[in-house]
KEMARDREN-31854 format. One record per residue (C-alpha): residue in three letters; x negated, y, z. Coordinates in steps of 0.1 Angstrom, whole numbers, plus 5000, padded with zeros to 4 digits. Each point is the difference from the previous one (the first is absolute). Layout:
! KEMARDREN-31854
residu	xx	yy	zz
ALA	X	Y	Z
...
//
This chain:
! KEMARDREN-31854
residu	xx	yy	zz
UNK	8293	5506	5441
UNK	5007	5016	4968
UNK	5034	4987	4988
UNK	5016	5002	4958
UNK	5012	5032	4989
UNK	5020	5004	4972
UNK	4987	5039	4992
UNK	4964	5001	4988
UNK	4979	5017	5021
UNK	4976	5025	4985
UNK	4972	5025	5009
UNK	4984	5031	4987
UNK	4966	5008	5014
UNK	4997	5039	4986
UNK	5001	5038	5006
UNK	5028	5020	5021
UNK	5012	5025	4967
UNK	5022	5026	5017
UNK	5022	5011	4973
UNK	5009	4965	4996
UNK	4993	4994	4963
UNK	4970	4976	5001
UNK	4984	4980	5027
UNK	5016	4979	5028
UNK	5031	5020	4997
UNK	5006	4994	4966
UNK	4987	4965	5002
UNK	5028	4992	5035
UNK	5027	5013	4978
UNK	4991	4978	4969
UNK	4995	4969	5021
UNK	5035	5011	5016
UNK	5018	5008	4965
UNK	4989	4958	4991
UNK	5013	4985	5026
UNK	4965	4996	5019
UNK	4994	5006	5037
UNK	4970	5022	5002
UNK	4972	5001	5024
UNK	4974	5032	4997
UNK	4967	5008	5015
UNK	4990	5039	4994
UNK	4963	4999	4995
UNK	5000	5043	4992
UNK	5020	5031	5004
UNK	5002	5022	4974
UNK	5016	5030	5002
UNK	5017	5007	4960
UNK	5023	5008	4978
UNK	5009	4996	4963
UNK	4975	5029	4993
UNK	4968	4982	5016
UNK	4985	4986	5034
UNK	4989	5032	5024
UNK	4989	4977	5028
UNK	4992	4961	5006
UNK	4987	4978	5036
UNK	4997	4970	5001
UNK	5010	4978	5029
UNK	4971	4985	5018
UNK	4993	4963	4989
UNK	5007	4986	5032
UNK	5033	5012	4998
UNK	5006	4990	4963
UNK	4988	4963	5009
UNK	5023	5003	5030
UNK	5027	5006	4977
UNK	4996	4972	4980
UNK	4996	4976	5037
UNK	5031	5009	5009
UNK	5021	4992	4969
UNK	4982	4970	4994
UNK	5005	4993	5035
UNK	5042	4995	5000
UNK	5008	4997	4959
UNK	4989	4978	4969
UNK	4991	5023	4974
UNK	5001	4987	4968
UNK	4982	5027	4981
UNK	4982	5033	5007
UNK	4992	5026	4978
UNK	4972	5030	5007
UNK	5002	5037	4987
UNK	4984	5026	5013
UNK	4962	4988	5016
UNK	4979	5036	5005
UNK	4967	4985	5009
UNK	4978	4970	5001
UNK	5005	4991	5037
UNK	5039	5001	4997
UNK	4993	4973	4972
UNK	4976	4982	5017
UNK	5026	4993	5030
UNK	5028	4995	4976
UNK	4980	4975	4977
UNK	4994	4982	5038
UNK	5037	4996	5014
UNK	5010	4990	4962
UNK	4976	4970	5006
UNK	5007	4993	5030
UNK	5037	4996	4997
UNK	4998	4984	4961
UNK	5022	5024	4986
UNK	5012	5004	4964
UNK	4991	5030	4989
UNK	5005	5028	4976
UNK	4978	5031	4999
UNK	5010	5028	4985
UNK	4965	5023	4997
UNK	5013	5037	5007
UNK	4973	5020	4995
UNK	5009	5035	4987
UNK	5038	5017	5006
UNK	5014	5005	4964
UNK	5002	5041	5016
UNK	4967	5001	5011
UNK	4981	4986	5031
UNK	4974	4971	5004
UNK	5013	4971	5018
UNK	4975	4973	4997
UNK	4960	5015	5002
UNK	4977	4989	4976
UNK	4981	4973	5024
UNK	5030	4987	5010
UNK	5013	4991	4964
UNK	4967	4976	5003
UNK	5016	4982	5031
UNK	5030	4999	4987
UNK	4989	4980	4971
UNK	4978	4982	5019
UNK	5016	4993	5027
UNK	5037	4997	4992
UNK	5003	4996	4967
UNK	4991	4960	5001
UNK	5028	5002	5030
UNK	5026	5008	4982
UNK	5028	4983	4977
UNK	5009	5030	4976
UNK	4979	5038	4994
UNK	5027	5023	4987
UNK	4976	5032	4989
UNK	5012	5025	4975
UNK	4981	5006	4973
UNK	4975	5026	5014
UNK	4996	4977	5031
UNK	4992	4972	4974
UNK	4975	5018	4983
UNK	4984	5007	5031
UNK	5002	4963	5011
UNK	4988	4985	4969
UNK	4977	5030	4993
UNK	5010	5000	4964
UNK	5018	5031	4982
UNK	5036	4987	4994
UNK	5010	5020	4967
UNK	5031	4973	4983
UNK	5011	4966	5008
UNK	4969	4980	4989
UNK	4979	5016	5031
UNK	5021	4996	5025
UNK	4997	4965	4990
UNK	4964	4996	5003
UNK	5005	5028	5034
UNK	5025	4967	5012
UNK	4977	4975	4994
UNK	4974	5022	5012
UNK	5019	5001	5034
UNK	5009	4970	5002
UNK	4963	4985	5002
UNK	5000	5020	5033
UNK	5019	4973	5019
UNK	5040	5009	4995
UNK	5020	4973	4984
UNK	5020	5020	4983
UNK	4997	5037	4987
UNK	5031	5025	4989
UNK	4987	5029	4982
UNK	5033	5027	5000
UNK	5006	5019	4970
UNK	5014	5036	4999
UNK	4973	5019	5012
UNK	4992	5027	4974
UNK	4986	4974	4975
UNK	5018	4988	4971
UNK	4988	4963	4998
UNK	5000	4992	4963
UNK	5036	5020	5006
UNK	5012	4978	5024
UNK	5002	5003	5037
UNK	5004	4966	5012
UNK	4986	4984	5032
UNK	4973	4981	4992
UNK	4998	4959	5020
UNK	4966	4984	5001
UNK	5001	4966	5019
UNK	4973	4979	4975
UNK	5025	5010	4968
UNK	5019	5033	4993
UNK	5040	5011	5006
UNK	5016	5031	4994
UNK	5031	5018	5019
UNK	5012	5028	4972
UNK	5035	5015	5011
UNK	5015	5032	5007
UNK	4976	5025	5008
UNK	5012	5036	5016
UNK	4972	5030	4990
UNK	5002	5019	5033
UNK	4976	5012	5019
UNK	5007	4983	5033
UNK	4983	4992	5033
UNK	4997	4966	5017
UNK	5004	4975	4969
UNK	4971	4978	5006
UNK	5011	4994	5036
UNK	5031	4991	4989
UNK	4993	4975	4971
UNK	4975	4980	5017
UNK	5022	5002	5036
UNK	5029	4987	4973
UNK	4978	4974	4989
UNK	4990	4988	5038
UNK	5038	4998	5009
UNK	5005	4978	4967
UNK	4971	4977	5005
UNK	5011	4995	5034
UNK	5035	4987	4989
UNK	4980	4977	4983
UNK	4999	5014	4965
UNK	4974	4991	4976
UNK	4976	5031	4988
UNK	5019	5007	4971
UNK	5034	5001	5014
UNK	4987	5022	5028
UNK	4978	5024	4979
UNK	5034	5003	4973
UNK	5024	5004	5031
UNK	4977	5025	5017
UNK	4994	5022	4969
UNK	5041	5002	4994
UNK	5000	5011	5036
UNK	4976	5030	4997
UNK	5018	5010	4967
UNK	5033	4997	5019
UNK	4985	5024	5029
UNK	4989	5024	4980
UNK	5031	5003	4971
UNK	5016	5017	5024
UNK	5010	5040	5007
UNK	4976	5003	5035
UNK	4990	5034	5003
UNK	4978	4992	5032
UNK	4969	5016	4997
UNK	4994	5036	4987
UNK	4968	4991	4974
UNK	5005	4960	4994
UNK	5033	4978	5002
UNK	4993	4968	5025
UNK	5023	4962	4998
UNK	5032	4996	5011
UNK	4999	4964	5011
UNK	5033	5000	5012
UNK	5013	5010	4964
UNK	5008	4963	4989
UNK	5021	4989	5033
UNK	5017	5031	4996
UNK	5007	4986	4964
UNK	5008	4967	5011
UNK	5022	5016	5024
UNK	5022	5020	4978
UNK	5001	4966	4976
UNK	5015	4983	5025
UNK	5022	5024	5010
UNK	5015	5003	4958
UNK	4999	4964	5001
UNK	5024	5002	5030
UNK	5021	5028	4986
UNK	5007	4982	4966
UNK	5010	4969	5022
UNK	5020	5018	5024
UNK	5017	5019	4967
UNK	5009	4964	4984
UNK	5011	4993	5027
UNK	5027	5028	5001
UNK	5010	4998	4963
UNK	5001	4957	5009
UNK	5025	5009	5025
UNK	5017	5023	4981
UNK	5041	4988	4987
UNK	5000	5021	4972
UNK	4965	5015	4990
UNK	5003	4971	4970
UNK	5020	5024	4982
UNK	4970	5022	5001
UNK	4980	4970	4981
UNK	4990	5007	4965
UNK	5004	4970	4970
UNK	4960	4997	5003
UNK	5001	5001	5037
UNK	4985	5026	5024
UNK	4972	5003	5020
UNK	4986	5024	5029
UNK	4963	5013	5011
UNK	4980	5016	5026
UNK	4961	5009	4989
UNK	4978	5009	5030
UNK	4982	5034	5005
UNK	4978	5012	4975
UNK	5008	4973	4976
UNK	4988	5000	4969
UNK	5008	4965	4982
UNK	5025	4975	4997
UNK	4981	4982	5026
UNK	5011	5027	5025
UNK	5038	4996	4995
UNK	5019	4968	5018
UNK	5032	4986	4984
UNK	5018	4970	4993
UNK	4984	4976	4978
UNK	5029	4989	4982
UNK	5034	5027	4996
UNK	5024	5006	5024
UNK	5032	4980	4980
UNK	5038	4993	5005
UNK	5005	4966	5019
UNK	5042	4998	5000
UNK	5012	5030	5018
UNK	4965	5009	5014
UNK	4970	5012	4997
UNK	4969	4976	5000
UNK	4960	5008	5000
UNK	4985	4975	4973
UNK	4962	4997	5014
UNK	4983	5011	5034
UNK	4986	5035	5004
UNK	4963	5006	4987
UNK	4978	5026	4990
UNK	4990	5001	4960
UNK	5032	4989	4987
UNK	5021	5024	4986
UNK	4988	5021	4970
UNK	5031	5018	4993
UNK	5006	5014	5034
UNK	4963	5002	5008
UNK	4996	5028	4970
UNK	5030	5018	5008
UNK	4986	5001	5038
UNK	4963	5007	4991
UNK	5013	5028	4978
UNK	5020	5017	5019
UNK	4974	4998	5030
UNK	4977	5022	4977
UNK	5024	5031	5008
UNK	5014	4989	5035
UNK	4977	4971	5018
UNK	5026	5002	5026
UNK	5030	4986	4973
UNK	4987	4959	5002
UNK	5027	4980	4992
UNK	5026	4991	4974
UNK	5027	4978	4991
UNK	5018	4995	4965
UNK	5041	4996	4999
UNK	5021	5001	4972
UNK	5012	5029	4980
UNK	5033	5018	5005
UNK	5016	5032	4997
UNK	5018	4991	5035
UNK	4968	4992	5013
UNK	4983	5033	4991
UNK	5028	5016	5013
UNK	5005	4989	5031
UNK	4962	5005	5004
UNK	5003	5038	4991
UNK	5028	5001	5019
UNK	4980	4991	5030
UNK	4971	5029	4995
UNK	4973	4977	4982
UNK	4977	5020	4974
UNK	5008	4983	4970
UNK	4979	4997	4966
UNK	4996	4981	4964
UNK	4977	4990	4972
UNK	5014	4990	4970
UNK	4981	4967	4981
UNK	5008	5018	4963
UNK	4973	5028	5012
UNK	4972	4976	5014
UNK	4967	5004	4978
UNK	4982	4968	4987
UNK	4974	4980	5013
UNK	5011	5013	5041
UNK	5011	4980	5029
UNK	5042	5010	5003
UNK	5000	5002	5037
UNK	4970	5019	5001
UNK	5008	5021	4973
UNK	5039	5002	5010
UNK	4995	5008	5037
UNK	4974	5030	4991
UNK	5028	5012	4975
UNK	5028	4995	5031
UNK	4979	5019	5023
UNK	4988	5026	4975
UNK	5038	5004	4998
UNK	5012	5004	5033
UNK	4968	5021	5016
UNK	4992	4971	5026
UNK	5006	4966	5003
UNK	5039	4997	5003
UNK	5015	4972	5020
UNK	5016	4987	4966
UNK	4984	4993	4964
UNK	5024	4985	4980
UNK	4996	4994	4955
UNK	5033	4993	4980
UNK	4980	4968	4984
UNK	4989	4993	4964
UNK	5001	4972	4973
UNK	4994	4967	5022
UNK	4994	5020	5032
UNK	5028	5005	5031
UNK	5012	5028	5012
UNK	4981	5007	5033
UNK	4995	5021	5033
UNK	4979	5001	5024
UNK	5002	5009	5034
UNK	4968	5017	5019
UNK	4991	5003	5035
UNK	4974	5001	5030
UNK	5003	4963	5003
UNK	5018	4972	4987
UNK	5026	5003	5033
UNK	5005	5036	4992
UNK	5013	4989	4962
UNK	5021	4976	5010
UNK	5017	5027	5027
UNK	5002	5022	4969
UNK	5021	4974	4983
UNK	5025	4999	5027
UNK	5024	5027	4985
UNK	5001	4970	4969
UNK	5014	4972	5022
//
């Protein structure tokens, strides 16, 4: 007896892609990457890369019916999703066990590899829309795949309308055309919904030539609806995802670039650990007897951005100032990301010339202070407020002018003030523990 899970389970019913950009690898890794169990059933092997398929067999349908027997035999799958289906029989048997087992559904119609190489024959595109189409829950073609579907010529947004309705009157409740293909939609490249009225996902959209996109949007999509996410939700969240695998520096294949999956728990990773390290770095100063000498009159603050930011999203601080509370110091506000625009630009900035230098803290101005900071072998440099041009950010503009200065990013930027503006340094380190160790010498 089947008992509750708390992970979804999902499956992917597609082609072995040995370079593992596209097909059930891809599609194992993006169920992974959601926090979905994944199930697969290889109904072909091809043997490719991000230049082309050289070589594809398919599994015998006995064996691919087997597959699906088996899984359906010990788990509850909440959703399936197809992608690569080379011939009519291999659809035939699919279409079959999809019955037979009532699953949801989404098909994902792979027919040609963006590098060349037929993967769904020309009478088995028929089946496939006979056959599984009025199976399934969502079609997820691209736009060549939706012209082919449809059989009209998708040339801007208003045909891949009528190419969505078009589709849709062959059985699938719901149809997502993707955009970004080589066709500027009306200049747009959103994903197109059809489920009886029209959506659209726009968002961030990466102009790279890369291998294995499809797979991964429309696996993304059957992890999401699995968590029980409406079509929307899952179609927004799945396009993010794709973006997020690709806006990354993955030099895998020698002719086309293929998803990282992993790239946004590796991010999620490294937040966590910031949000950590700014904690644990409170926590120091909190503890501290006599780092409230340190303490400006407007009140300090400290910050850790994560790798590769690039926005004051990236960068964790407190949410209020770091203040003197009698003979200590006392963290006004919890640790969050977003918070600090002062620190974030001086961070941001100086991670343009070293990623590596991703944290700051303010303290007050002193001559003692510098001092006993040069003293101790930090690089030290200045801006001076009298030289800043109009219509700039200061800490933008002030920390380029610091680190123009000094060559590098030093470990100290400090400005003598201005009219209605404190004296200031800033400390700058690795991480927001490493600053506060750099402070040591001070108290």
């Amino acid at each position: 007896m089947q008992t509750k899970k708390n992970t979804p389970i999902v499956m992917t019913i597609a082609g072995s892609d040995s370079c593992g950009g596209a097909g059930i690898q891809a599609d194992l890794k993006t169920f992974s990457a959601l926090g979905a169990h994944g199930t697969c059933v290889v109904t072909s092997v091809t043997s490719q890369n991000t230049k082309g398929v050289q070589k594809s067999c398919d599994l015998a349908e006995d064996a691919i019916s087997a597959q699906i027997d088996s899984i359906m035999d010990d788990m509850d799958v909440d959703f399936a999703k197809t992608g690569m289906l080379s011939s009519s029989k291999i659809i035939n048997v699919v279409s079959r066990q999809i019955k037979k087992y009532d699953i949801p559904l989404i098909v994902d119609p792979v027919m040609l590899a963006e590098e060349g190489g037929v993967l769904l024959e020309g009478d088995a595109i028929k089946t496939l829309i006979l056959d599984l189409l009025p199976l399934c829950s969502v079609v997820t073609p691209n736009i060549p795949e939706a012209s082919v579907l449809s059989k009209i010529k998708i040339s801007d947004q208003e045909t891949a309308k009528k190419a969505a309705i078009e589709i849709s009157k062959k059985g699938s409740d719901s149809v997502i055309i993707t955009g970004g293909h080589g066709i500027d939609l009306n200049m747009r490249n959103d994903d197109i919904i059809y489920d009886g009225e029209f959506k659209f996902i726009s968002g961030d959209f990466a102009n790279k030539s890369v291998h294995g996109t499809g797979c991964t949007y429309s696996a993304a999509i059957c992890a999401e609806l699995s968590k029980g996410k409406n079509l929307h939700e899952a179609a927004h969240t799945a396009r993010r995802f794709v973006y997020d695998s690709i806006n990354v520096e993955n030099e895998t294949g020698s002719f086309r670039q293929v998803p990282f999956q992993g790239a946004k728990l590796i991010e999620n990773s490294d937040r966590y650990h910031v949000f950590e390290n700014v904690k644990a770095a409170v926590g120091i100063i909190e503890k501290s007897e006599s780092f409230y000498r340190l303490i400006p009159e407007v009140g300090c603050n400290i910050a850790m951005a994560i790798c590769g930011a690039n926005e004051k999203e990236d960068v964790a601080s407190v949410t209020g100032r770091i203040v003197k509370v009698g003979g200590l110091a006392k963290a006004v506000g919890s640790v969050n990301f977003g918070t600090s625009d002062h620190i974030s630009r001086i961070i941001l900035t100086a991670m343009q010339s070293d990623d590596q230098k991703r944290a700051a803290m303010n303290i007050k101005y002193s001559e003692e202070i510098l001092s006993t900071l040069k003293d101790a072998k930090m690089s030290i440099s200045f801006f001076n407020r009298k030289d800043e041009p109009t219509g700039g950010k200061t800490m933008d503009w002030g920390t380029k002018d610091a680190i123009k200065r000094s060559g590098d990013v030093p470990d100290v930027i400090y400005d003598g003030g201005g009219v209605g503006k404190e004296a200031m340094v800033r400390i700058l380190g690795c991480s927001a523990v490493d600053v506060v160790k750099k402070c040591h010498v001070l108290f």
